[in-house]
C-alpha positions in Angstrom: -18.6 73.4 33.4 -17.4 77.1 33.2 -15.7 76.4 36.8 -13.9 73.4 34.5 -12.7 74.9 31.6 -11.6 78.5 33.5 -9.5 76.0 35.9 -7.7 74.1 33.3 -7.0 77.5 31.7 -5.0 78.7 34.8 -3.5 75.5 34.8 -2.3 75.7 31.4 -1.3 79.3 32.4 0.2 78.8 35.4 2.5 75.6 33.4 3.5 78.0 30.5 4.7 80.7 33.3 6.8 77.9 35.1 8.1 76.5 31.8 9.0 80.2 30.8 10.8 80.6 34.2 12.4 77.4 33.8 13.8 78.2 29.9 15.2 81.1 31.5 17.4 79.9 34.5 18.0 77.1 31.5 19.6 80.1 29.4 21.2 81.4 32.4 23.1 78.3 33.2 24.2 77.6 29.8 27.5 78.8 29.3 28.4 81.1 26.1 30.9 79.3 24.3 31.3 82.9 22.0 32.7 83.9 24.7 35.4 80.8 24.9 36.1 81.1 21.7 36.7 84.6 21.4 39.3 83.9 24.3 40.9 80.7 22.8 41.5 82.9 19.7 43.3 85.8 21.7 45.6 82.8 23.6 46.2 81.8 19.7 47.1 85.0 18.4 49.1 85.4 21.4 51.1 82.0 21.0 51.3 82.6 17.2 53.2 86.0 18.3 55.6 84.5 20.5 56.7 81.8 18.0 57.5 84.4 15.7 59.3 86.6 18.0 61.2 83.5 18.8 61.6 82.8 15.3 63.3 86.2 14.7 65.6 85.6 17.7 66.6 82.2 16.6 67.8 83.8 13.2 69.1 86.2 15.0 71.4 84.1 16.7 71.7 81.8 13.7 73.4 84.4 11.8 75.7 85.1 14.9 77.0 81.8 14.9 77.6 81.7 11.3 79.6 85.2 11.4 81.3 83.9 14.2 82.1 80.5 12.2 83.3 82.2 9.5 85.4 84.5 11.3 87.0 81.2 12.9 87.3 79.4 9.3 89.2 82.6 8.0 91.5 83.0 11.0 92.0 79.4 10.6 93.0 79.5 6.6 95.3 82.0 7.5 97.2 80.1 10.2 97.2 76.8 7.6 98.6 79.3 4.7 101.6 81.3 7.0 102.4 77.3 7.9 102.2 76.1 4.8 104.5 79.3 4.0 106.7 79.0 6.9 106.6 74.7 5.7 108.4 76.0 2.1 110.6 78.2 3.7 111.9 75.5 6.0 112.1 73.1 3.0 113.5 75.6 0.9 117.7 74.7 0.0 118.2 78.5 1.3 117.4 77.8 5.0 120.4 75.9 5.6 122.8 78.6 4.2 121.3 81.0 6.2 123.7 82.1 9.6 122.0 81.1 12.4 120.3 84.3 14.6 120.9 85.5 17.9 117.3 85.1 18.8 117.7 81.5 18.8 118.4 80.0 22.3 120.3 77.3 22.5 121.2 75.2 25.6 124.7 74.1 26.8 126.0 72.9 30.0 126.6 76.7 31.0 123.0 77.8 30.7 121.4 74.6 32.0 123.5 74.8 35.3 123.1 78.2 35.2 118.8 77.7 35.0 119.2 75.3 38.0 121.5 77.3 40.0 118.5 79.6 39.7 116.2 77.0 40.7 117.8 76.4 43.5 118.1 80.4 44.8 114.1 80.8 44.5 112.7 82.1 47.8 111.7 78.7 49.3 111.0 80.6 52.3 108.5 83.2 51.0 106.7 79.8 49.7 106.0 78.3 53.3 105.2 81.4 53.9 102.6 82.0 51.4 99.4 79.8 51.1 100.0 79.8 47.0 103.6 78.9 46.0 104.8 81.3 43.0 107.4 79.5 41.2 109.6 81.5 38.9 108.0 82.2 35.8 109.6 80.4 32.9 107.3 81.4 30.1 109.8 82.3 27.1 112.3 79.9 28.1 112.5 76.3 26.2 114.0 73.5 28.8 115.2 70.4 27.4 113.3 67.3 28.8 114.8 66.2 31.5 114.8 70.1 33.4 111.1 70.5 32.8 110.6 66.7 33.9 112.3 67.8 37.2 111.0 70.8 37.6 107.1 69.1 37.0 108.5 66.6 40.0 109.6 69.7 42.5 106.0 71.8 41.5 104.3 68.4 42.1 105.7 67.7 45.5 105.1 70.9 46.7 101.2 70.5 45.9 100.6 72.4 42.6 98.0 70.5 40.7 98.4 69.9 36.6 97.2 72.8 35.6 98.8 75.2 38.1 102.1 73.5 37.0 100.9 74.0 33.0 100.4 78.0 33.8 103.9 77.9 35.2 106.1 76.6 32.8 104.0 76.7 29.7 103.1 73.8 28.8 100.3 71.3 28.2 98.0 69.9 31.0 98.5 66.4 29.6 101.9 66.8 29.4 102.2 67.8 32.9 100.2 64.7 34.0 102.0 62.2 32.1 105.1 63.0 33.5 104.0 63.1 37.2 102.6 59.7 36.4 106.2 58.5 35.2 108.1 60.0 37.9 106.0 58.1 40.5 
């Protein structure tokens, strides 16, 4: 019976020994979740850091928009107040005993058949010759209706698009459009 007893003994021994090996490949598998979570909370802090430093540049820009808003709102209760003075100086009974200036340009049949006498002169030939046609530049000069309508139709047949034709002669791209629509 001692044969029986010392046998079960090394069985018993030999199952606590595999049990111990098996507990520790067991602990070896297991993953460490400290470890996880010690990395999820450096991503966190990370993340939390960025939204603040994109916080700060979002009021950053927040209070460049505003400046710049108000900067526009001022420029633009200035302009309303010189019209509203330049409205009661027009209205005013004074204006029209004033002379009339110098500076004022007004058209009669000498200047408009001088203007397209002029048109006529321009270097036509320096324009074939030249992929980009550079019309006179009228900027300054105020043409009564019918002038500007031709000249739109003359820049129009020669190619110029709207807005070429608004660069030109000063005026609005619209403008330009609606009349090349009326002339055809």
């Amino acid at each position: 019976m001692a044969v029986f007893f010392t046998c079960i003994i090394l069985i018993g021994s030999g199952i606590t020994v595999f049990a111990l090996l098996l507990m520790l490949a067991e602990k070896r598998r297991l993953h460490d979740y400290r470890t996880d979570l010690k990395e999820k909370k450096d991503d966190l802090i990370k993340v939390i850091e960025d939204a603040e430093e994109l916080i700060s540049e979002m009021n950053r820009f927040s209070d460049y928009v505003v400046t710049q808003i108000e900067e526009k709102n001022n420029s633009l209760a200035q302009t309303i107040s010189e019209a509203d003075l330049r409205i009661e100086l027009l209205s005013s009974p004074q204006m029209f005993e004033r002379p009339v200036s110098q500076s004022a340009t007004f058209y009669d049949e000498a200047a408009i058949s001088r203007i397209l006498e002029e048109e006529k002169l321009a270097p036509i030939e320096a324009a074939a010759s030249s992929e980009a046609y550079q019309a006179p530049v009228r900027k300054g000069k105020v043409l009564t209706f019918d002038l500007k309508r031709r000249e739109i139709m003359n820049l129009a047949k020669k190619g110029l698009d709207s807005t070429e034709i608004a660069k030109l002669l000063n005026c609005g791209k619209g403008e330009i459009e609606l009349i090349a629509r009326m002339g055809r």
